[in-house]
N, C-alpha and C positions, 0 to 999 in steps of 0.2 A: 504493500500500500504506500504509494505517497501522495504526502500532506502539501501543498504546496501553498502560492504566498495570495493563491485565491480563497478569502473567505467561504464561497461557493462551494468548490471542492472539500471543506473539510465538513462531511456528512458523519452521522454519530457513530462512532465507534468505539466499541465498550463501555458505552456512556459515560466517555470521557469530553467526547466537546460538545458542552453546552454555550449558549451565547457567551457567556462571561468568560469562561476558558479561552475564545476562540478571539476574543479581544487582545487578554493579556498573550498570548501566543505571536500577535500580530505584532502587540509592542515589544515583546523580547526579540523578535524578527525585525524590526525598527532599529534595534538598539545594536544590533550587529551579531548576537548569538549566532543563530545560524539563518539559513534561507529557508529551506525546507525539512519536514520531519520526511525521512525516506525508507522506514520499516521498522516495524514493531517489534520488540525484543522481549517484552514478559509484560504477562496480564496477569494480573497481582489481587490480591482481595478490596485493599484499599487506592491502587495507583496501578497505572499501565505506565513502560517505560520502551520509550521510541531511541532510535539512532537519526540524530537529523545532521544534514551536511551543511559547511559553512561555509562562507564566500571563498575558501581557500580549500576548499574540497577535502576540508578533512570531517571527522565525525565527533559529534558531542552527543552525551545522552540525556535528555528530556524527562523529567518524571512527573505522571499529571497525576494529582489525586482526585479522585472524581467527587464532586461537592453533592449529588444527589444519593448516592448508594454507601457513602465512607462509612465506617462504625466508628463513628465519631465519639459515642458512649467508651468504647476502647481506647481511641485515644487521649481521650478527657484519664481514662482510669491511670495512663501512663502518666502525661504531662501534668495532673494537677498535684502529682508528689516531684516532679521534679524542682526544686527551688526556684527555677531561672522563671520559671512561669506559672503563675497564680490567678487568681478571681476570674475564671474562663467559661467555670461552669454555666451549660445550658445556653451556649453560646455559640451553636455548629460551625459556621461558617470562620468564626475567630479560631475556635478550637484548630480547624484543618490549617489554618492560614500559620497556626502560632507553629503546627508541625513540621510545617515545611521548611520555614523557620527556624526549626530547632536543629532538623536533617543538616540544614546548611551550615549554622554555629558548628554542630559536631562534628563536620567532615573537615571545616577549619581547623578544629584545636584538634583532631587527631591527625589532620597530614602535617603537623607539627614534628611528630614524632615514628608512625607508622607510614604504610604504605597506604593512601585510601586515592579514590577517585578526587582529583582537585575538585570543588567545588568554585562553578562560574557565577552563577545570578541564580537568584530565583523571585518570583512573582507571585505572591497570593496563592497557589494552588498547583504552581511549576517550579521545579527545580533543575537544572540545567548544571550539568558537571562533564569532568573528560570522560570519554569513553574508552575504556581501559582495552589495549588492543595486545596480542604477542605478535609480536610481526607485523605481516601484514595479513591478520586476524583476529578475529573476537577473543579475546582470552577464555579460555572457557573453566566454569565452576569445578572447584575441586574434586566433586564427585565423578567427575568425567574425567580425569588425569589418572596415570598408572605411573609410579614413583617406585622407583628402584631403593630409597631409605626412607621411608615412612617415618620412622624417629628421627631422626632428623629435621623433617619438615615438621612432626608435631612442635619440637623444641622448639625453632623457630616461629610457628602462630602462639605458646604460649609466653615466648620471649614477647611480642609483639602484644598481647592480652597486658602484661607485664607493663611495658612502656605507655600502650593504651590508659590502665589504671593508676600509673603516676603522672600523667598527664589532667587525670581529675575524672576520666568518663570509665563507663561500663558499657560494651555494645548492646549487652542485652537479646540478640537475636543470630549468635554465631552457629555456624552448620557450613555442612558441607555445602550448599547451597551458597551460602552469604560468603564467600571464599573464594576467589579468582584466582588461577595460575598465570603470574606473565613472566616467560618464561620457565622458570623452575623456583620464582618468588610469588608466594603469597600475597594477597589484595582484599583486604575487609571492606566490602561492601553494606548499602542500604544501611543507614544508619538513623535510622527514623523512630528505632525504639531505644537508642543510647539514651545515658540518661548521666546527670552528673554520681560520684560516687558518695556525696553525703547526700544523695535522694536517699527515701526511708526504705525503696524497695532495690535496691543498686545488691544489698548481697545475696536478693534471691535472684536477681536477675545476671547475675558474676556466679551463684551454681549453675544455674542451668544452662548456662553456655559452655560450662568446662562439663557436664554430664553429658550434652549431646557430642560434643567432640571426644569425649571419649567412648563414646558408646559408636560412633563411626570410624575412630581409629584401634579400636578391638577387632572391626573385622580386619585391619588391616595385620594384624599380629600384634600389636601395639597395647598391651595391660597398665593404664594409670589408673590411680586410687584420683575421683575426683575431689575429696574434700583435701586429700597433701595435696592438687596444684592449686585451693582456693588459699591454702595455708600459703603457700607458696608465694603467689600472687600479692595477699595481704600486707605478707611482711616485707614485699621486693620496695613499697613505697617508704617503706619504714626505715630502708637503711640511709 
């Protein structure tokens, strides 16, 4: 599918463009992001995320959250314990706006120190970051890569967890999925449920990322105790 710089043309899809998406889209296209959205890369529960090309024919990735079907009640459950944003409740459209919002703060303070997708602009309900490529291709998620030293590579994303949580965030939603290879390095993606670490739910949301990474690097041969790498983890900001 491509989306191009005619209003006209951009008919609904995954009811993601409604009039007011289809505005601000125009003006991030205004603003020089890119020219066109030119294929769709993941239809998501709460956002669909396009590949769009820019004047210079390279590719940025687009994340639309869609303001009529979001579980906005879910995001309100996240973002009203994070600190950084308060008084939202019952409030949909601020709620989605403050997330997109928060995606872009936290892609900021984590490419500080990790590997994440830079973060370009985002607009009310669009977020606009690099498109993470190996070569010249899509990097494709962990779960689709065959690794000759799996520990190795574990080390490495919990080094990166590590650095992540001295930095102040928790990603909150790590998987083999949320995990790009470019290369043969690691790339934490979607960060729309990170949350700072003195939020009040940051250490159930810091287990359950190191329990699903370990419970997908078990099939890999790979046996960690998840609560020593939370110990682990805890104490790496401590020194």
């Amino acid at each position: 599918m491509v989306v191009n710089r005619s209003r006209e043309a951009w008919k609904t899809y995954g009811n993601v463009f409604d009039s007011f998406t289809k505005i601000n889209l125009q003006k991030l296209i205004g603003q020089g992001y890119f020219e066109e959205l030119t294929t769709s890369v993941a239809l998501g529960k709460e956002a669909n995320v396009f590949g769009a090309r820019t004047k210079d024919e390279s590719l940025v990735a687009v994340k639309i959250y869609r303001l009529e079907n979001c579980n906005f009640n879910k995001m309100y459950e996240y973002i009203s314990q994070d600190p950084r944003y308060l008084d939202l409740k019952g409030q949909r459209r601020k709620i989605i706006f403050a997330w997109t919002q928060r995606e872009y703060r936290n892609l900021l303070k984590a490419r500080e120190v990790i590997r994440v997708p830079t973060p370009l602009a985002f607009k009310d309900n669009i977020l606009v970051t690099e498109y993470i490529m190996d070569g010249d291709v899509v990097a494709p998620q962990l779960k689709n890569v065959d690794f000759e030293d799996y520990e190795l590579l574990f080390d490495e994303i919990i080094d990166m967890i590590k650095k992540l949580f001295g930095a102040g965030l928790v990603h909150g939603d790590l998987s083999e999925f949320n995990i790009l290879i470019e290369g043969t390095n690691p790339v934490f993606i979607d960060f729309s449920q990170a949350t700072a670490t003195d939020a009040p739910n940051a250490p159930e949301l810091m287990r359950r990322d190191l329990e699903v990474l370990c419970r997908y690097f078990k099939k890999q041969g790979i046996d960690r105790d998840p609560q020593e790498l939370y110990d682990s983890v805890v104490a790496s900001k401590k020194r």
